[in-house]
C-alpha positions as CSV (number, residue, x, y, z in Angstrom):
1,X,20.4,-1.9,1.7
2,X,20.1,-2.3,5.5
3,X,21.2,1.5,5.7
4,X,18.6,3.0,2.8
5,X,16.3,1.4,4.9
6,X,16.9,3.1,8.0
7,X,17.6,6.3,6.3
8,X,14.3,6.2,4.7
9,X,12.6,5.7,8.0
10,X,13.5,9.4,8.6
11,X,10.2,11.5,7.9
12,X,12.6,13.9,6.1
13,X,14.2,11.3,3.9
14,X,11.1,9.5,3.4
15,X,9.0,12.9,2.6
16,X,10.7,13.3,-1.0
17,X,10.1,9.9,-2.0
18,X,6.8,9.5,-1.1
19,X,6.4,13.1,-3.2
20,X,7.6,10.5,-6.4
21,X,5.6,7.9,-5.8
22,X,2.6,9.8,-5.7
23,X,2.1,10.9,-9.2
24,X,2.1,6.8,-10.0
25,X,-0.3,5.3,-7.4
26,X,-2.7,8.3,-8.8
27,X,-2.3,6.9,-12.4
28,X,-2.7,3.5,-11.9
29,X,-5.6,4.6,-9.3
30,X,-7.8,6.0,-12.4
31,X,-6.5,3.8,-14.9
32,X,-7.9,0.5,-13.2
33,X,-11.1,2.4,-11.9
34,X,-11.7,3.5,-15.3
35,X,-11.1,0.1,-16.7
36,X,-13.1,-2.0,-13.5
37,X,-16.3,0.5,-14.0
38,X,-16.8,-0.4,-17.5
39,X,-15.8,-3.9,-17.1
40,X,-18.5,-3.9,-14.3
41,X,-21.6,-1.7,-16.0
42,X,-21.0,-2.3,-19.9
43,X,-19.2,-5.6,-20.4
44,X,-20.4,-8.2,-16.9
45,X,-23.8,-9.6,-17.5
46,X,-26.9,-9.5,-15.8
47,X,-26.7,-11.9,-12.9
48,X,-29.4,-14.6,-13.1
49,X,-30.7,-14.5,-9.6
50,X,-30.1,-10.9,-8.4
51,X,-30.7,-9.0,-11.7
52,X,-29.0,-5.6,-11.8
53,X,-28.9,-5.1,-8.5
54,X,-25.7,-7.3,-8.1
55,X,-23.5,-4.5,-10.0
56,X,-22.9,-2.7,-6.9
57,X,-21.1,-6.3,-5.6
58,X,-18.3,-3.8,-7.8
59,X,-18.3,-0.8,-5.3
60,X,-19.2,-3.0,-2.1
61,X,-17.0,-6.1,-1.9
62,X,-13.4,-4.2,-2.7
63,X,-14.3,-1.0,-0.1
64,X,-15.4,-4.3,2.4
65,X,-11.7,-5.4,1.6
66,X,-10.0,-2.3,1.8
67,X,-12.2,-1.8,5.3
68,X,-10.3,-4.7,6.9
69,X,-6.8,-4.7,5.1
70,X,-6.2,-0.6,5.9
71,X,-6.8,-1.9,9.6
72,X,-4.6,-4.7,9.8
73,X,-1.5,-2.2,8.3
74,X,-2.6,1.1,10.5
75,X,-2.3,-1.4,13.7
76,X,0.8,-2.9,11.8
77,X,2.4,0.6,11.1
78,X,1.0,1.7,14.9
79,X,2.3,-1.9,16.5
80,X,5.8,-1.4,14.7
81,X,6.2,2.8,15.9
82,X,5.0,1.4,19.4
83,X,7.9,-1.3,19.3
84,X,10.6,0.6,18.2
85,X,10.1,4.1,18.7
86,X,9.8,4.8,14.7
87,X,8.1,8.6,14.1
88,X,7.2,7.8,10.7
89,X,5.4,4.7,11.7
90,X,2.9,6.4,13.3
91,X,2.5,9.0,10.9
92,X,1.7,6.3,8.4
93,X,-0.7,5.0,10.9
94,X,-2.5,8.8,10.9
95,X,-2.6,8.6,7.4
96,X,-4.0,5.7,6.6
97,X,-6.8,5.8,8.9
98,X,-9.2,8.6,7.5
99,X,-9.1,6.0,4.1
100,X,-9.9,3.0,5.9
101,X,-12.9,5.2,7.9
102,X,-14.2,6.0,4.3
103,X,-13.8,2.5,2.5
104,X,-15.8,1.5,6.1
105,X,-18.3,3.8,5.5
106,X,-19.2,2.6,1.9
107,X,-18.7,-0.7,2.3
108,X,-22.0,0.1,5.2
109,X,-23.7,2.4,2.9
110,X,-23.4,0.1,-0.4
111,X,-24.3,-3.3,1.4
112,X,-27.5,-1.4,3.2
113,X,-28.2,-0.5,-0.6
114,X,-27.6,-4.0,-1.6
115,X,-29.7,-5.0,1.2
116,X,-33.1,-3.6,0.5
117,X,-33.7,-5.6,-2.7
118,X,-32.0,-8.4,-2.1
119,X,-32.9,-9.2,1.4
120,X,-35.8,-6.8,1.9
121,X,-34.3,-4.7,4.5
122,X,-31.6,-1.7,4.7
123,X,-30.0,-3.5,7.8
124,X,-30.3,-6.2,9.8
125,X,-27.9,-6.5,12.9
126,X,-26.4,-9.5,12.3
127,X,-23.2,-10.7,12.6
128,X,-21.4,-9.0,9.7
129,X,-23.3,-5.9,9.9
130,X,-22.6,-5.2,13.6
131,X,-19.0,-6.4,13.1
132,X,-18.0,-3.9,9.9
133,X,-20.1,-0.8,12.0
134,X,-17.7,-1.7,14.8
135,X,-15.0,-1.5,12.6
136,X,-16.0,2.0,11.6
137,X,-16.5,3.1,14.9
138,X,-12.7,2.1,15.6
139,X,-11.5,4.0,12.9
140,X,-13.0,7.0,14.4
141,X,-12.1,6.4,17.8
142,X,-8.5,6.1,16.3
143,X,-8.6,9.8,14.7
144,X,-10.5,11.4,17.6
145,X,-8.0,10.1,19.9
146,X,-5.0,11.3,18.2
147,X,-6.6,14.0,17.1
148,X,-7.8,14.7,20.9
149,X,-3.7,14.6,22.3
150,X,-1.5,18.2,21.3
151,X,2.2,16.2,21.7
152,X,2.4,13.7,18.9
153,X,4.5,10.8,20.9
154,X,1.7,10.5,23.1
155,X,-0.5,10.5,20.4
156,X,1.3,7.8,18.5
157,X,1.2,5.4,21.7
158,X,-2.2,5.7,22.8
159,X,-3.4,5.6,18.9
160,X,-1.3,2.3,18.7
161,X,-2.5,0.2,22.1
162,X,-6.4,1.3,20.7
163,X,-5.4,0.4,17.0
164,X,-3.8,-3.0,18.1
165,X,-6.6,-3.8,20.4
166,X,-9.0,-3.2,18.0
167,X,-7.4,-5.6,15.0
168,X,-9.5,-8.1,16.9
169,X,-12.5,-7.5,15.2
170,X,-11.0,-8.0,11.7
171,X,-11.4,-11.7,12.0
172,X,-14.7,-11.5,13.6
173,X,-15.7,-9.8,10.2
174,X,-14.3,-12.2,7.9
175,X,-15.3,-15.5,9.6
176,X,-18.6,-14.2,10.8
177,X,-20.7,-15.8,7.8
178,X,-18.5,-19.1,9.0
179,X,-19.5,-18.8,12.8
180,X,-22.4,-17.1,12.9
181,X,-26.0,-17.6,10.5
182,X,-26.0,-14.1,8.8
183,X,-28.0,-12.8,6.1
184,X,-24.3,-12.7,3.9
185,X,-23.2,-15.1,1.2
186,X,-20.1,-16.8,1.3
187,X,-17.2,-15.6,-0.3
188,X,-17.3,-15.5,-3.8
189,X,-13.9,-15.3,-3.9
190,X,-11.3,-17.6,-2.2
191,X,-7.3,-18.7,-1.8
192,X,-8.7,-22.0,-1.5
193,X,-11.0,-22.4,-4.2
194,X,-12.5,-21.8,-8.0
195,X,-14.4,-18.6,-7.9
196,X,-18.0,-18.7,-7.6
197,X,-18.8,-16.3,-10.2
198,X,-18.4,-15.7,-14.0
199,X,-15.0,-14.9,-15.5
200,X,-15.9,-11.7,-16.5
201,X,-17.6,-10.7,-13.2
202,X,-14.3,-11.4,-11.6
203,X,-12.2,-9.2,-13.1
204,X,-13.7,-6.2,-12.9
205,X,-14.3,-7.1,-8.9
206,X,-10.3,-7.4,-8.8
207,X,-9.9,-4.8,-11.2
208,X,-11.6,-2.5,-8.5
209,X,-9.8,-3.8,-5.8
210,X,-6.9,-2.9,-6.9
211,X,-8.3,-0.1,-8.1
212,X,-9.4,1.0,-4.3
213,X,-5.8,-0.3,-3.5
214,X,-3.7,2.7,-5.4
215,X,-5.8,5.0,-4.4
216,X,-5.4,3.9,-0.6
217,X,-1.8,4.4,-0.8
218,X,-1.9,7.5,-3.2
219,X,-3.9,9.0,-0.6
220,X,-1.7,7.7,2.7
221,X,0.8,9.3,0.7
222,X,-0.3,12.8,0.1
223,X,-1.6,12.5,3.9
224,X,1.8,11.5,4.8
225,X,3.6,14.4,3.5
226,X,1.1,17.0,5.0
227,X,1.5,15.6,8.2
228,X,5.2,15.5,7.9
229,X,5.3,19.4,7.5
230,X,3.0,20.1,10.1
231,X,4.6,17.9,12.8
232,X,8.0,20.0,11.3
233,X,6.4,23.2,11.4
234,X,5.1,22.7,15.1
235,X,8.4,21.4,16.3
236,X,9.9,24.2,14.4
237,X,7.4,26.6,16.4
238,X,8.2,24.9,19.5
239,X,12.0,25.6,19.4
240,X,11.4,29.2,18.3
241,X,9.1,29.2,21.6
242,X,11.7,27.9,24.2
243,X,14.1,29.9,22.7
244,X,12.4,33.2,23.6
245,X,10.7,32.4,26.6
């Protein structure tokens, strides 16, 4: 087991797998969001307090999860290919990141959207707010940086030290409404305790989470195996360069 393990740790050995495991994530990607969209616009009531304007709680809250939980495994994947030297590590990092940036971005975009009727304003720089555009900004700093640096091991290590310094600000997000007076509810949803929303509203907000969830690793995926063959091709191109120099 021990040894399938390390073999799949290869980017060569791992490349066809990931090339099988694709096709499924992408099913179960469209299947749930298929299934959470009508749950959410044809089947959840109106919310008492908020009106319509709650349904986009459906888009917001799971891209404001997958904002945070994409972070804590590209520093994870980054952290790990820091530690011990893994080239697939921070491949996975690379690929994971322009997903995260994205779910960051609409969790932003949606909540200002949220915002305007339901607090008045587009954005407010509170606690939260600042906290999640942070988080974006990371992201971003994390692709221009690699992207910025031609040999990939040096890529990988200076990606990982920014990635791991900048998993800080994933607790500042989730606690700010604790810490902090901010213009957010509390969780609706919690390990700890009875959801604070209808039955029905509930699943299709987890319904699009994992929805959000295939389609993260679908995508890290595909991204995986393209930047495989062009780390391949360039080492490939390198060789052929030494070689007739």
């Amino acid at each position: 087991m021990n040894s399938e393990l390390f073999r799949l740790a290869a980017p060569q050995a791992f490349f066809p797998v990931a090339g099988k495991m694709l096709p499924w994530f992408s099913f179960l990607a469209g299947a749930l969001a298929l299934a959470g969209l009508y749950v959410a616009f044809f089947v959840a009531p109106t919310d008492a307090t908020q009106g319509e304007a709650y349904r986009i709680i459906f888009i917001h809250v799971p891209a404001a999860w997958m904002s945070m939980f994409i972070y804590v495994m590209m520093a994870g994947w980054a952290g790990f290919g820091l530690a011990m030297n893994t080239r697939l590590s921070g491949m996975m990092s690379s690929a994971l990141a322009p997903t995260g940036a994205m779910f960051t971005f609409i969790a932003l975009w949606t909540g200002a959207l949220w915002g305007k009727p339901t607090w008045g304003t587009y954005w407010a720089w509170d606690a939260r707010m600042t906290s999640e555009l942070v988080l974006l900004f990371l992201y971003l700093g994390f692709i221009a940086l690699k992207g910025a640096i031609q040999d990939p091991a040096r890529a990988d290590r200076a990606g990982a030290i920014l990635a791991l310094v900048g998993v800080v600000n994933v607790p500042i997000i989730y606690f700010s409404v604790q810490w902090w007076n901010t213009l957010h509810q509390g969780a609706s949803v919690s390990l700890t305790r009875a959801p604070s929303m209808a039955a029905v509203m509930l699943l299709g907000m987890l319904l699009m989470a994992l929805a959000a969830w295939m389609y993260s690793i679908a995508v890290a995926l595909a991204r995986l195996r393209r930047i495989i063959l062009e780390r391949e091709r360039d080492a490939e191109w390198a060789k052929l360069q030494r070689s007739t120099a």
